[in-house]
C-alpha positions as CSV (number, residue, x, y, z in Angstrom):
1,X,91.5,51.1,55.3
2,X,89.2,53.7,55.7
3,X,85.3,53.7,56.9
4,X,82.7,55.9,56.5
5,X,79.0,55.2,58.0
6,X,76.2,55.6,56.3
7,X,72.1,54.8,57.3
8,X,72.0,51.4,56.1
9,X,75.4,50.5,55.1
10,X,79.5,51.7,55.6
11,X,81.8,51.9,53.4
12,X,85.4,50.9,53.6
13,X,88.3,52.3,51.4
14,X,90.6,50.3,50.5
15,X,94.1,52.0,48.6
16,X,95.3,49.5,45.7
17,X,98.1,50.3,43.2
18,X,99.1,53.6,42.4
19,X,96.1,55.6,43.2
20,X,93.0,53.5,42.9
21,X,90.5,52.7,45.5
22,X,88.6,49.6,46.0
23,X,85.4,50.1,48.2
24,X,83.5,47.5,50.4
25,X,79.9,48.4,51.3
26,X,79.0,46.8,54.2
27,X,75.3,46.3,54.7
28,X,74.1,47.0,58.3
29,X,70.6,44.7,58.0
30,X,72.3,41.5,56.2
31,X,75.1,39.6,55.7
32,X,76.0,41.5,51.9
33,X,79.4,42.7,51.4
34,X,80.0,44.1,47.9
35,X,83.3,45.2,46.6
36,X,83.6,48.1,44.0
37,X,85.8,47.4,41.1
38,X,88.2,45.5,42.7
39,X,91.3,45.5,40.9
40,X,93.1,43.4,42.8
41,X,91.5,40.8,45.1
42,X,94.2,40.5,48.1
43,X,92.9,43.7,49.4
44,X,89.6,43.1,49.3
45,X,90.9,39.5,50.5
46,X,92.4,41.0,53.7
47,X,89.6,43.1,54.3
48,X,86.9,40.4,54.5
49,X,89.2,38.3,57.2
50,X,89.8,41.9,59.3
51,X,85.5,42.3,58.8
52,X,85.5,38.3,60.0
53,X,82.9,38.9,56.6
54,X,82.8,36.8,53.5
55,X,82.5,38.9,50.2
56,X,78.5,38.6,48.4
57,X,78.8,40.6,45.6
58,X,81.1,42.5,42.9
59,X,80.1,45.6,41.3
60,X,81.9,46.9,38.5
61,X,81.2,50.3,36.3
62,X,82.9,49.0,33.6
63,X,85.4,46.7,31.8
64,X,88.9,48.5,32.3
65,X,91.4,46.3,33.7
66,X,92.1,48.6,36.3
67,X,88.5,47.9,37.4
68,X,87.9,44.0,37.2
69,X,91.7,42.1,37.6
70,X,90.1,40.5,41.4
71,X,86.8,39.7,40.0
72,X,88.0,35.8,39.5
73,X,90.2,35.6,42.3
74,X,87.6,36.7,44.4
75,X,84.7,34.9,43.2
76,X,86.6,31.5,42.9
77,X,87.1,32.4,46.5
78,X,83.8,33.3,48.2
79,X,81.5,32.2,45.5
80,X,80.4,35.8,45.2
81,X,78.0,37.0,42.4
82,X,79.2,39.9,39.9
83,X,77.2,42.8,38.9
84,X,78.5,44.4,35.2
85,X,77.0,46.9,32.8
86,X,74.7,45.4,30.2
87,X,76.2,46.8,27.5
88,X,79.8,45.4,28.4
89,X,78.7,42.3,29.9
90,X,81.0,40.2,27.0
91,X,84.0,41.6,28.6
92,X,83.4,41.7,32.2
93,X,85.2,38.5,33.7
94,X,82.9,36.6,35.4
95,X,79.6,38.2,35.1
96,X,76.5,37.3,36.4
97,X,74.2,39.6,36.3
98,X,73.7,42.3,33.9
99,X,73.1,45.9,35.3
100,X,71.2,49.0,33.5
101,X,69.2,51.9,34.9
102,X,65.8,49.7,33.5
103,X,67.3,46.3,35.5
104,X,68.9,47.6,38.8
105,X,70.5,44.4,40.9
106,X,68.4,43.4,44.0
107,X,70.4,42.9,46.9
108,X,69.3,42.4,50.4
109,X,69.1,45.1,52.8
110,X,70.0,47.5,50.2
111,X,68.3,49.9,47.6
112,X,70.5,49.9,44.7
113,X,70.0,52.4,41.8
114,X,72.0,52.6,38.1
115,X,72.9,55.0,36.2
116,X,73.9,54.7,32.7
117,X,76.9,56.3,32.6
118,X,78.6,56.6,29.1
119,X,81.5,58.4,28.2
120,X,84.4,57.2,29.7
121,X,83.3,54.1,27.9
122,X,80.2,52.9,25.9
123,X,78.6,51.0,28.3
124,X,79.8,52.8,31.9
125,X,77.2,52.6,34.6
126,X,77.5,54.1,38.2
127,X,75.7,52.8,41.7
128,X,73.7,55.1,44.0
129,X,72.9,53.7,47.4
130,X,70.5,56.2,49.0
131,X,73.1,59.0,49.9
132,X,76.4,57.5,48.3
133,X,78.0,57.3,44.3
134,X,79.7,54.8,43.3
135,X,81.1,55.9,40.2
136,X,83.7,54.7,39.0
137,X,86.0,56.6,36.3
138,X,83.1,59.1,35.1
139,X,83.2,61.9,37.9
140,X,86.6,62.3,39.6
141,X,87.5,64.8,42.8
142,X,87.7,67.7,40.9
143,X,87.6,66.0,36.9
144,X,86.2,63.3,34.9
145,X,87.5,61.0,33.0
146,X,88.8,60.9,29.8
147,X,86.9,60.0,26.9
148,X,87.5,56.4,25.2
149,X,84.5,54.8,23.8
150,X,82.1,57.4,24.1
151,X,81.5,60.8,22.9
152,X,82.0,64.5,24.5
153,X,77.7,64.6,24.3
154,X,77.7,61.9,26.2
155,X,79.6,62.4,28.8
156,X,78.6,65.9,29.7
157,X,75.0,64.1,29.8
158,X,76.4,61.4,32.0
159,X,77.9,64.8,34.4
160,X,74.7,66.5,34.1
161,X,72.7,63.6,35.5
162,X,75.0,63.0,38.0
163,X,75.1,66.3,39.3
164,X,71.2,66.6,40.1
165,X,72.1,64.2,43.3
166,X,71.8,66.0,46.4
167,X,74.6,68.4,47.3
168,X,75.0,65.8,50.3
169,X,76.0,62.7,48.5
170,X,79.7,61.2,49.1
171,X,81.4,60.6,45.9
172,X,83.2,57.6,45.9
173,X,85.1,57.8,42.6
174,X,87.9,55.3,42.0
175,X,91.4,56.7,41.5
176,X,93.1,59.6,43.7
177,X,93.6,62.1,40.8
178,X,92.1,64.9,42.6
179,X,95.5,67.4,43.4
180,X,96.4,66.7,39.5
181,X,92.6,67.7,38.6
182,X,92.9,71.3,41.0
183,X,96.0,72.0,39.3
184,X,94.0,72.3,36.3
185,X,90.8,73.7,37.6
186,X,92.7,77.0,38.7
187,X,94.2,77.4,35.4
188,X,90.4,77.6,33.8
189,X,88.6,79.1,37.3
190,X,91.5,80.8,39.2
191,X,88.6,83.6,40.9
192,X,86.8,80.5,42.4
193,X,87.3,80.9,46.1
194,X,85.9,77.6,47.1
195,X,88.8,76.2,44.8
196,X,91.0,77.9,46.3
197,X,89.8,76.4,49.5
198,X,89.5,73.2,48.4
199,X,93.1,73.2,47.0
200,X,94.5,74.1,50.5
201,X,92.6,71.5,52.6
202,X,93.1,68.3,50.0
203,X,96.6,69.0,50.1
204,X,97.0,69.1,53.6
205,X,95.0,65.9,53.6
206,X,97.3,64.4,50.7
207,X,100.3,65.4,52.7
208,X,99.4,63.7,55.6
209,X,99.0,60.4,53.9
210,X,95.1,60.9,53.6
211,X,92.2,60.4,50.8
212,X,90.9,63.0,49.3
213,X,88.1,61.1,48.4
214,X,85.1,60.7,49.2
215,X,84.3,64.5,48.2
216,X,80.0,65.8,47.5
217,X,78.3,66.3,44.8
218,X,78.2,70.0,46.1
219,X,81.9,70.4,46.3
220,X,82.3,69.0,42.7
221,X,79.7,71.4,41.5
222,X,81.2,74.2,43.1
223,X,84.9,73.2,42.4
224,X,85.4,70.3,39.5
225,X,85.9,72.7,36.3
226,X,83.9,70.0,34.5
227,X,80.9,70.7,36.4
228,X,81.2,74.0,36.2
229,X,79.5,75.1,32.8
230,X,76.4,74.1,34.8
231,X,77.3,77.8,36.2
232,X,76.0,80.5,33.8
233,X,78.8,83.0,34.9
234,X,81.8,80.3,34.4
235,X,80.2,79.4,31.3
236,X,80.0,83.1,29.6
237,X,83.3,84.1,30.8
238,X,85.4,81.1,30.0
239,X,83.6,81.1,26.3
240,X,84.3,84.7,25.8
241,X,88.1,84.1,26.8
242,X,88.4,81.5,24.2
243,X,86.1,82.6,21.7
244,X,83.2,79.5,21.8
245,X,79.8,78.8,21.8
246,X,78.6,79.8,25.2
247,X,76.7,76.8,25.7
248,X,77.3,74.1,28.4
249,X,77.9,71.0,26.6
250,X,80.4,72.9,24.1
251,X,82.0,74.8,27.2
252,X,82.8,70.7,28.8
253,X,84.2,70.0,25.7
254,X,86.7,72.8,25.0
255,X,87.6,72.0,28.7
256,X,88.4,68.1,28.2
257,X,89.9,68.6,25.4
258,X,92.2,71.1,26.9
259,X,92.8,68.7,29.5
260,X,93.5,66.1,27.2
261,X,96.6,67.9,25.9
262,X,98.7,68.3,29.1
């Protein structure tokens, strides 16, 4: 498990499966302890004993297994609430209350902010708490995630949005796909220097049996190929290599779909 402190709250990492990442936010001014798309609940389970805590709250950014396997395991045990997307509340197990940008959750000791998210899937949403993201499978370290239910419009909105956080927020994506992800992103921006940089020190960290994650929203805009069409240069050159529309939202697409073929 790893921690990081933040004003009002830390939060704690917790490794599950492959590469996912469950996170506990631990509120500093109350007794709430939410878990992040907990796809398995022993984790979270041996967290909350190690925290001597009891769990409050599940939040989940949207209905993928991956993302919601603990939610009835945990809430049979700790009598927690869960806290979905509106628009995929019929298949989020266990839901009970319905989250959109227009009905944030209120939880004590906390300021808790949506976003609505799509892309990834139709109804994706992601948390901000003051300086931290919670999002889910919509921005990765250094990607995004693959299209399923929603289109390439929306997702490059989604992106967009996200990326008008302050360059200081902690992105607290949930998967460790981000040495896969710079592989790619210097095949498409090999003259970035801070990828270059970035590839060097997330390896190191990978090699020595350390996250990645959490990254910034400043890294990713400097470094996650799928942020950078918000770069005017990026944009004009990658377009004129391959022959496209110069604009943003068509420049993500030719990227993702790229992607999507390795």
């Amino acid at each position: 498990m790893w921690s990081y402190r933040h004003l009002d709250f830390t939060v704690h990492q917790l490794p599950a499966l492959k590469d996912n990442y469950i996170y506990l936010i631990e509120a500093h001014k109350s007794d709430v302890l939410i878990a992040v798309d907990p796809t398995l609940a022993e984790p979270v389970i041996s967290a909350c004993k190690q925290l001597q805590k009891g769990l409050t709250h599940i939040f989940n950014t949207h209905h993928h297994w991956d993302h919601t396997d603990g939610n009835l395991e945990l809430k049979k045990q700790y009598g927690c609430r869960i806290v979905g997307p509106v628009n995929e509340a019929d298949r989020i197990p266990g839901i009970d209350i319905a989250a959109s940008k227009a009905s944030p959750p209120v939880v004590d000791g906390l300021e808790v902010q949506i976003i609505d998210a799509p892309g990834h899937t139709s109804g994706h949403i992601a948390y901000v708490l003051w300086d931290a993201l919670f999002c889910g499978d919509t921005l990765f370290g250094a990607g995004c995630g693959r299209i399923f239910e929603g289109t390439p419009k929306q997702m490059w909105e989604t992106l967009e949005h996200i990326s008008k956080l302050a360059k200081q927020t902690k992105v607290y994506c949930a998967h460790e796909y981000t040495l896969a992800n710079l592989r790619f992103a210097r095949q498409v921006d090999a003259g970035n220097q801070a990828l270059t940089i970035r590839s060097r020190t997330d390896k190191k960290a990978r090699i020595q049996k350390k996250p990645t994650i959490p990254s910034s929203i400043g890294l990713e805009r400097e470094t996650n190929p799928f942020l950078r069409p918000l770069n005017a240069e990026f944009c004009g050159l990658y377009a004129s290599k391959e022959n496209i529309d110069p604009d943003p939202a068509t420049v993500f697409a030719h990227l993702r779909s790229r992607k999507d073929q390795l």
